[in-house]
C-alpha positions as CSV (number, residue, x, y, z in Angstrom):
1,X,-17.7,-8.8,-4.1
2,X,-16.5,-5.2,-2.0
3,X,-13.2,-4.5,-1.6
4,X,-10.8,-2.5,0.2
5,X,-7.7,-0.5,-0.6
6,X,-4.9,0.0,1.4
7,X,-2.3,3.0,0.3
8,X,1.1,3.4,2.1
9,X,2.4,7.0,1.1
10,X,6.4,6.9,0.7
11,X,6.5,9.8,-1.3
12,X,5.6,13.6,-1.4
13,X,4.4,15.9,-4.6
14,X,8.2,17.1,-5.2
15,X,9.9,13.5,-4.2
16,X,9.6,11.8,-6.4
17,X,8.7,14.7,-8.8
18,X,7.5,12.7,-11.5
19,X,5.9,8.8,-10.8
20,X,4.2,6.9,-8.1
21,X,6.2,6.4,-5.1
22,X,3.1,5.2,-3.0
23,X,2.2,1.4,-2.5
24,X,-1.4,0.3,-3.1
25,X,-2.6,-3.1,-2.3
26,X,-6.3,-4.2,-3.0
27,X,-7.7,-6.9,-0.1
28,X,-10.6,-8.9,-0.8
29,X,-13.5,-8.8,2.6
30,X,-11.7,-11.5,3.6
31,X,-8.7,-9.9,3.9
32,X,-7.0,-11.4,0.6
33,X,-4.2,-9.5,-1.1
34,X,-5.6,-9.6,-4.4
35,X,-3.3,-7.1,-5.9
36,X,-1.0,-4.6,-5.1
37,X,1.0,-2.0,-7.5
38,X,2.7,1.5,-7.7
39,X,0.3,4.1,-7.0
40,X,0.2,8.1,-5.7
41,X,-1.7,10.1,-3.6
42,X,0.3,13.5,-4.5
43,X,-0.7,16.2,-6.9
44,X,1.4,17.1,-9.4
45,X,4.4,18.7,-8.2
46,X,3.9,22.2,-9.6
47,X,1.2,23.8,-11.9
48,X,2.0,22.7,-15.3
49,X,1.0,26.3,-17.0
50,X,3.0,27.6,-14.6
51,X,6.2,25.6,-13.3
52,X,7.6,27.9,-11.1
53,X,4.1,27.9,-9.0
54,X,4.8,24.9,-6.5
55,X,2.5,22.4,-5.8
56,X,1.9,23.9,-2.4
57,X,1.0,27.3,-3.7
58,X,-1.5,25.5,-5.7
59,X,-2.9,22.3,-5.0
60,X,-4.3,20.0,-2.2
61,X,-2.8,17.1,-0.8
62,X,-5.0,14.1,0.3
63,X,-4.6,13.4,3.7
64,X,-4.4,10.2,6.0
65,X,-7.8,8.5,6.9
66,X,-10.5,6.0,5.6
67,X,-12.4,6.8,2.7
68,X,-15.9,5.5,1.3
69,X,-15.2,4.5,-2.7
70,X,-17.6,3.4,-5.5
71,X,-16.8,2.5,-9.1
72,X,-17.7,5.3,-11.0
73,X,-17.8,6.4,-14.9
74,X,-16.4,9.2,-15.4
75,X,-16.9,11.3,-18.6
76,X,-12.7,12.4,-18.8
77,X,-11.3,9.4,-17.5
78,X,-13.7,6.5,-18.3
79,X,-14.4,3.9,-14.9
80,X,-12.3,4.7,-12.3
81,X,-13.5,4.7,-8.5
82,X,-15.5,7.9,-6.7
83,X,-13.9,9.2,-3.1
84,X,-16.5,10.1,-0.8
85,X,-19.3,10.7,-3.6
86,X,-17.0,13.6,-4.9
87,X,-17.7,15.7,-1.5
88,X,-15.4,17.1,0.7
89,X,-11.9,15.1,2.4
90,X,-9.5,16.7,4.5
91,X,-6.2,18.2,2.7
92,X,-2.6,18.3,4.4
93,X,-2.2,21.5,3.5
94,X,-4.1,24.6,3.0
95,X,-5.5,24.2,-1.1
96,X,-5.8,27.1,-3.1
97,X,-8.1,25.9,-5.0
98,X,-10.9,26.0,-2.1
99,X,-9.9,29.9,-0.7
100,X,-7.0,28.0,1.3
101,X,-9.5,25.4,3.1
102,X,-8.0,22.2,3.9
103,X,-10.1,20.4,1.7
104,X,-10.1,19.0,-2.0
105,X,-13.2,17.4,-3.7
106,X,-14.1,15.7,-6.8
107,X,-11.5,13.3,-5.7
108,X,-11.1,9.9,-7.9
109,X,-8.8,7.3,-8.2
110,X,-8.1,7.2,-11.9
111,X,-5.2,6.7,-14.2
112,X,-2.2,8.9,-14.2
113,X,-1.0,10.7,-17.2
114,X,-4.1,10.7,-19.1
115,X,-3.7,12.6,-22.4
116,X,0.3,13.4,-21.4
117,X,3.0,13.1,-23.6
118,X,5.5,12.4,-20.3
119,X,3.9,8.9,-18.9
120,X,5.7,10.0,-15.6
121,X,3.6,13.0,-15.0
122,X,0.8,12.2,-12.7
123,X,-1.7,14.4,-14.0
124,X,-3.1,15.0,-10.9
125,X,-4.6,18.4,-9.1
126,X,-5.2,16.0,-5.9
127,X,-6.9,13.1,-7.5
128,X,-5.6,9.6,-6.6
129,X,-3.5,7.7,-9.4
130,X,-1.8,4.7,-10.6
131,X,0.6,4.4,-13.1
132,X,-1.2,4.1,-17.1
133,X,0.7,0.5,-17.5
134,X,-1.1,-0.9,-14.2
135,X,-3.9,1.1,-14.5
136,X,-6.1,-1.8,-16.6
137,X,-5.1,-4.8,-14.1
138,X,-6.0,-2.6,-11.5
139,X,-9.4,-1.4,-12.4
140,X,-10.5,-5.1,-13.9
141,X,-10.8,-5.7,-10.0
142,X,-13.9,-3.3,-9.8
143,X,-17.6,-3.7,-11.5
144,X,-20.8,-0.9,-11.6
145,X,-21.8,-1.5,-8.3
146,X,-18.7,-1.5,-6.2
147,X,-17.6,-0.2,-3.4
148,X,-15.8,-0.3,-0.2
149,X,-13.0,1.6,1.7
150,X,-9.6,3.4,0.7
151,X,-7.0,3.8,3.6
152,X,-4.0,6.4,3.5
153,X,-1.7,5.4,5.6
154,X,1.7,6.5,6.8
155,X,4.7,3.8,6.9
156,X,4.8,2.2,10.0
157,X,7.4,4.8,12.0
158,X,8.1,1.9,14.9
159,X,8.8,-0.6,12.0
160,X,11.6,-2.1,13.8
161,X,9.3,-2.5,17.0
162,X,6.3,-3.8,15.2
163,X,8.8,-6.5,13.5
164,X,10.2,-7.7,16.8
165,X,6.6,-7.8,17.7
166,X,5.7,-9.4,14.8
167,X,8.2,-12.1,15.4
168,X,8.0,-12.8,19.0
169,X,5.1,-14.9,18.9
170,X,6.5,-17.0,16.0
171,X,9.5,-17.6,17.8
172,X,8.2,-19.0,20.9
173,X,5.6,-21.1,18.3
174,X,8.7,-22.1,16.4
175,X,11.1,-22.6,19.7
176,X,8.2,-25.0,20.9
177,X,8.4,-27.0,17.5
178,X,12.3,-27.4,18.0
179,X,11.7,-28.9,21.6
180,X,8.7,-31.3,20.1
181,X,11.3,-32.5,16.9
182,X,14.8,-32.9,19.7
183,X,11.6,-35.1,21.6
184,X,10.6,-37.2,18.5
185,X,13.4,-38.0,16.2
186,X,14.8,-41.3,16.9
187,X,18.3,-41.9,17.1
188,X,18.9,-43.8,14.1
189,X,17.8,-40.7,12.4
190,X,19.8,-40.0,9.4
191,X,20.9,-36.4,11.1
192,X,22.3,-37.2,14.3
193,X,21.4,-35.7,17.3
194,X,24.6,-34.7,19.6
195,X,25.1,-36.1,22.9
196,X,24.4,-32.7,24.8
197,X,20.8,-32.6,23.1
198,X,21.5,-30.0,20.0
199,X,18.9,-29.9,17.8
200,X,18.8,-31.5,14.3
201,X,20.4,-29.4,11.7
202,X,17.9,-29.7,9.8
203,X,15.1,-28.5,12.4
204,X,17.0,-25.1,12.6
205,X,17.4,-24.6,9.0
206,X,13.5,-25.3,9.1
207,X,12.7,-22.5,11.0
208,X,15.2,-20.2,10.0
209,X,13.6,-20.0,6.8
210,X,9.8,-20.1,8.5
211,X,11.0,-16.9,10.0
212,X,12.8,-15.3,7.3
213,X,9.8,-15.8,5.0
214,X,7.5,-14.5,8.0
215,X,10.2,-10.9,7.6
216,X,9.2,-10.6,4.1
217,X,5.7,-11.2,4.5
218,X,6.0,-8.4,7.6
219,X,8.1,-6.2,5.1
220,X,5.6,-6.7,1.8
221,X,2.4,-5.9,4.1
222,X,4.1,-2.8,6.7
């Protein structure tokens, strides 16, 4: 069974410096969140022979889009997934690495701080990577013969918007399940319905917490 990745970048090479500030969430064709952990699309933040050369002097930086992946063996860092075939994707900024072309290649999604003493270091000269102590869930997803799509995405910058958006259908859906429960509950029920109609207690606490739990669904998924 294909699936697809989905990578919200919340972090640059130099913040965090060291870890995964990204979010990665693997969905199923279906469209099932099957997993979802820290991950990074950043290089590391400077060249590690050479601190004082920045990450930006020296490496690419992957940018936004939709990729092609397949699972892949790879002789340093064992299976991990293929970006692309290993040919060219678009960089952020200019890479020296490629004569200052805004491209990287050879880009995989493999496990961060392979070989490192420092577990936060990434490891990474543009590669995409997870965090060694997720790394073995994550890649149990995949088999030899895999693939599918990797999305880089940028937080959501009219989150407030797309949450009132979010929630306006649900609240006419859940204002039209108040009127049908003030129509239906009988009189004798055991919470009484005020003379001037007022809705059950208990029918407001119910969708209260429908639409609380529909935020955090929103918030887990932006």
């Amino acid at each position: 069974m294909n699936k697809n990745i989905k990578i919200t970048v919340n972090s640059t090479p130099d913040n965090p410096e060291l870890g995964w500030g990204d979010w990665l969430v693997i969905y199923s064709e279906e469209g099932v969140n099957l997993y979802n952990c820290p991950a990074s699309t950043c290089p590391n933040p400077y060249n590690p022979k050479n601190p004082e050369e920045k990450w930006n002097t020296y490496y690419g930086w992957i940018a936004p889009g939709k990729y092609k992946y397949e699972y892949y063996k790879s002789s340093k860092y064992g299976p991990c997934l293929l970006v692309e075939r290993g040919g060219e994707v678009p960089s952020r900024v200019p890479n020296h690495r490629w004569k200052g072309r805004r491209v990287l290649k050879s880009i995989l999604a493999h496990e961060g701080a392979r070989g490192c003493k420092n577990k936060e270091w990434r490891g990474s000269a543009g590669c995409i990577t997870l965090p060694p102590n997720y790394w073995k869930r994550f890649i149990s997803h995949f088999n030899k013969g895999d693939s599918g799509y990797i999305e880089i995405a940028e937080p959501q910058k009219e989150g407030s918007m797309g949450l009132f958006s979010a929630l306006k259908g649900k609240f006419l859906i859940g204002k039209a399940v108040i009127k049908a429960v003030k129509n239906t509950v009988a009189p004798t029920a055991t919470v009484a319905i005020a003379s001037d109609g007022d809705v059950p207690t208990t029918a407001i606490v119910a969708v209260v917490s429908w639409l609380v739990n529909i935020f955090i669904d929103y918030i887990k998924h932006r």
